[in-house]
Backbone as CSV, one residue per row, in Angstrom:
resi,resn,N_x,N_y,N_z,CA_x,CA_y,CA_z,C_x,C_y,C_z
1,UNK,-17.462,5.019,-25.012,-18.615,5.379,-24.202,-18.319,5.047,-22.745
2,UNK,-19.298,5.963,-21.602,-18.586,5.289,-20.333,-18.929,4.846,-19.636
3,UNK,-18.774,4.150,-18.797,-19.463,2.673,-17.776,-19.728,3.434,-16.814
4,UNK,-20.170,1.489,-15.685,-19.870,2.677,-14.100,-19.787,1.264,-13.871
5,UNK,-18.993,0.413,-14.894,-18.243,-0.991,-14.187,-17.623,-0.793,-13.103
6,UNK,-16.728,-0.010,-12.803,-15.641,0.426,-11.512,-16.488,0.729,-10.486
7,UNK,-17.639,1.401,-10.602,-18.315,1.394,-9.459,-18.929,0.412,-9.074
8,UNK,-19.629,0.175,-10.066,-20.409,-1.666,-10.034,-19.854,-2.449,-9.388
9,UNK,-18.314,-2.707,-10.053,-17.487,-3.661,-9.293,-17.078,-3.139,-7.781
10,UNK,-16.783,-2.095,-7.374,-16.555,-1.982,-5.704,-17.968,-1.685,-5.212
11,UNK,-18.953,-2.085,-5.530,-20.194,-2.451,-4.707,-20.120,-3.337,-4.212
12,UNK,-20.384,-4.348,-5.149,-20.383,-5.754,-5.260,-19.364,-6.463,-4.381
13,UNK,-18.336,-5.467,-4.465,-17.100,-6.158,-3.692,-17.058,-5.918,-2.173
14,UNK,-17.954,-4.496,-1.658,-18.155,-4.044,-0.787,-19.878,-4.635,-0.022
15,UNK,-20.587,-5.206,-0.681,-21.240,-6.298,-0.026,-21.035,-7.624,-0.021
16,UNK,-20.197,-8.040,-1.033,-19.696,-9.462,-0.326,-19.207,-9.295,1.209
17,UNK,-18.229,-8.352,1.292,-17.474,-7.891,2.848,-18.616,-7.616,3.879
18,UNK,-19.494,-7.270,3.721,-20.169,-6.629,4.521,-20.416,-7.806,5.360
19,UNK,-21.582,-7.268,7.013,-21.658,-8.557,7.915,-22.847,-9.183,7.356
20,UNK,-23.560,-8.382,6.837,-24.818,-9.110,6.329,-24.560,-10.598,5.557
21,UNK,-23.725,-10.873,4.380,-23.170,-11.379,3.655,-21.839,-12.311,3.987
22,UNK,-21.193,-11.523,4.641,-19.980,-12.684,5.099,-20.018,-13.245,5.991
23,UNK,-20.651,-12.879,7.347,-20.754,-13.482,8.389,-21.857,-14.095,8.921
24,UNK,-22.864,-13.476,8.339,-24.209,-14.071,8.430,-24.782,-14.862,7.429
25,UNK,-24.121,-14.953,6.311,-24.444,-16.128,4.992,-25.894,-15.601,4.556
26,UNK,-26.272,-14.648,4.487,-27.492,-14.676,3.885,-26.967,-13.377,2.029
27,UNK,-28.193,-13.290,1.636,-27.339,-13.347,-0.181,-27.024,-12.287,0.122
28,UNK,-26.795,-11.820,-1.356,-27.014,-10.415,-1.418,-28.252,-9.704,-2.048
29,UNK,-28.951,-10.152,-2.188,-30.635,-9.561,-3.075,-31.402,-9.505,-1.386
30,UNK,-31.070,-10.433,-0.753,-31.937,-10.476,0.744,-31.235,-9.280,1.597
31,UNK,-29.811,-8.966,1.656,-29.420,-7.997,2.119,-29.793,-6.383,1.519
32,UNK,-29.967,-6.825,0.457,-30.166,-5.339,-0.265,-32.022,-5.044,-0.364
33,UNK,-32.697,-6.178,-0.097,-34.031,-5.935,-0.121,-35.011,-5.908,1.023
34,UNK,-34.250,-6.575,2.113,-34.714,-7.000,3.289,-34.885,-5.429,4.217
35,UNK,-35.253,-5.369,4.684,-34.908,-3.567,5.382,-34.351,-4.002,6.942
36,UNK,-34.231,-5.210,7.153,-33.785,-5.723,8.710,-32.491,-5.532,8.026
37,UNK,-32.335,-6.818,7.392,-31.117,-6.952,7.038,-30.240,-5.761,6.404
38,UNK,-30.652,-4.561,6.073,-30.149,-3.968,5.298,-29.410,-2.709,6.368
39,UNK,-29.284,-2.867,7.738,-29.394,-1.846,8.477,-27.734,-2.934,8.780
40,UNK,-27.612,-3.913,8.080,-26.187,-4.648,8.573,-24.586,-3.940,7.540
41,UNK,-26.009,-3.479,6.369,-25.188,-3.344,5.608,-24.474,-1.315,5.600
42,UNK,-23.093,-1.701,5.694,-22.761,-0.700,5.584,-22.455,0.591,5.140
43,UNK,-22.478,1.675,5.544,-23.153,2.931,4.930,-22.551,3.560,3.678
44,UNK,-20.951,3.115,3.523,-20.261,2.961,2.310,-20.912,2.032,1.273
45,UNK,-21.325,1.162,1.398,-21.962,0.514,0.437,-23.154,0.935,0.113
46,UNK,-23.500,1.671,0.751,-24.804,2.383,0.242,-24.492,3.610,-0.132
47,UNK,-23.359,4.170,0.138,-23.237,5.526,-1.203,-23.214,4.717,-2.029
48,UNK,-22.505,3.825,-2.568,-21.848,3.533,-3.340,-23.003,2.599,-4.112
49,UNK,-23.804,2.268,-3.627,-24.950,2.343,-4.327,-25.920,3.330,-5.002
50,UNK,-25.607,4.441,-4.163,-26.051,5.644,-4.612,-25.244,5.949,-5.652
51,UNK,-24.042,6.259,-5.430,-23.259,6.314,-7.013,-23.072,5.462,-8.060
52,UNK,-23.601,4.376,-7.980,-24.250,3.926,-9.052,-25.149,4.395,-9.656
53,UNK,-26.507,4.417,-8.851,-27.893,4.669,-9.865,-27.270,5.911,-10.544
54,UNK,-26.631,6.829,-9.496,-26.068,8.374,-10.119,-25.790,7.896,-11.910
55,UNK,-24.564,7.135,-11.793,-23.951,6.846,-12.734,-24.611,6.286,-13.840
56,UNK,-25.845,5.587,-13.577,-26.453,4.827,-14.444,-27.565,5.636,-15.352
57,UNK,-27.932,6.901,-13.975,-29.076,7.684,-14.737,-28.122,8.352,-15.443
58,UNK,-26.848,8.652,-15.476,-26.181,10.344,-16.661,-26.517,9.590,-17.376
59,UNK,-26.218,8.153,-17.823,-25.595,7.947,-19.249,-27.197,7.551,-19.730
60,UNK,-27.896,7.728,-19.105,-29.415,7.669,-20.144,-29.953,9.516,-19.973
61,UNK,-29.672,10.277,-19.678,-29.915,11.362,-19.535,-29.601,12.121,-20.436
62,UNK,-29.943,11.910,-21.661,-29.083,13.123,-22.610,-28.711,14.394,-22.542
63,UNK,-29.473,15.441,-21.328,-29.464,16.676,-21.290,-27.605,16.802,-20.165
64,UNK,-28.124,15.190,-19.126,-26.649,15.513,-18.212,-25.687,15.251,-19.872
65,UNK,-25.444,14.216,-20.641,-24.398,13.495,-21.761,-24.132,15.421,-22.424
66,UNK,-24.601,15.755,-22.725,-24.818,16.875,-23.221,-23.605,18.231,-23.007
67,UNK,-24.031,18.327,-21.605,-23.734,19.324,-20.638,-22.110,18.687,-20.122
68,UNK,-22.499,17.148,-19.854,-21.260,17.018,-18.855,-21.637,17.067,-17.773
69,UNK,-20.477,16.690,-16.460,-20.828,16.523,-15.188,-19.926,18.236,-14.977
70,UNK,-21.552,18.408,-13.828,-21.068,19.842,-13.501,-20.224,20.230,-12.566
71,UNK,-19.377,21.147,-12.961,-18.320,21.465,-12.215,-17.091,20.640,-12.487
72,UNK,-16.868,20.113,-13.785,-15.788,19.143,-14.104,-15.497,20.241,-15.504
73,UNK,-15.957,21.169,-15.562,-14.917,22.268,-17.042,-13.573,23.050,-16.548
74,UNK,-13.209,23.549,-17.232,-12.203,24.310,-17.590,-12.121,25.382,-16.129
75,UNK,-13.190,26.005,-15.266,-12.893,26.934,-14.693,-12.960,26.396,-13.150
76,UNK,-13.196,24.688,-13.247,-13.453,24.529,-11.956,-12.629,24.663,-10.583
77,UNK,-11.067,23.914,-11.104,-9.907,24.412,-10.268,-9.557,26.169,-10.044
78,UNK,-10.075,26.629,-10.866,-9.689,28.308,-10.727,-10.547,28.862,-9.210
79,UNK,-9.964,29.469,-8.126,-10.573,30.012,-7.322,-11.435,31.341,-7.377
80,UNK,-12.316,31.253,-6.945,-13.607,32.691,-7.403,-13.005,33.625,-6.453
81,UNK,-12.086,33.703,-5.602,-11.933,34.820,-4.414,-10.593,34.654,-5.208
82,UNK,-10.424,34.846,-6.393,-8.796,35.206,-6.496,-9.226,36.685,-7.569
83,UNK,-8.598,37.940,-6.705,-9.109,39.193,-7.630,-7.261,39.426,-8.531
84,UNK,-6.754,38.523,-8.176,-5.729,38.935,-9.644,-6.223,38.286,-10.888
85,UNK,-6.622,39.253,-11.938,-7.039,38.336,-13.198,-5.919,38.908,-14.213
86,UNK,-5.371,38.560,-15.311,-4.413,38.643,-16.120,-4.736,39.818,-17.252
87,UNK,-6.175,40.295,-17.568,-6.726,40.748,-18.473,-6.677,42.102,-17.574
88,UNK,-6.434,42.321,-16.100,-6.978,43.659,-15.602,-5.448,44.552,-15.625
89,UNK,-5.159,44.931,-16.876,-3.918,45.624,-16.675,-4.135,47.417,-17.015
């Protein structure tokens, strides 16, 4: 089944670094809840917060578990502006 430990973990790792947290000693629940403080924290760490929840809602989402993440099948590397097809002989 699949996580989003890897993301989890370079959050986490990416607000320890941050100035909110390393240089200013205040936590991380105050950096992430505070809205002063949270303007310290950097904008990578906040995708990357965003790609978390992302990650957290598929795997309770049965319709995404289902489907799959879109645009990750079989035809995605194939280019749509390519008019040579193999079948047009």
């Amino acid at each position: 089944m699949p996580t989003c430990d890897g993301i989890r973990e370079e959050y986490i790792q990416c607000l320890l670094r941050s100035e909110c947290v390393f240089v200013r000693r205040h936590s991380v629940e105050e950096c992430i809840k505070n809205k002063d403080l949270a303007s310290m924290v950097p904008e990578r760490c906040q995708m990357l917060r965003k790609s978390l929840f992302e990650c957290k809602r598929g795997l309770l989402d049965m319709r995404r578990r289902m489907r799959g993440v879109p645009n990750a099948g079989i035809g995605a590397s194939r280019d749509k502006t390519d008019s040579s097809d193999k079948w047009d002989d």
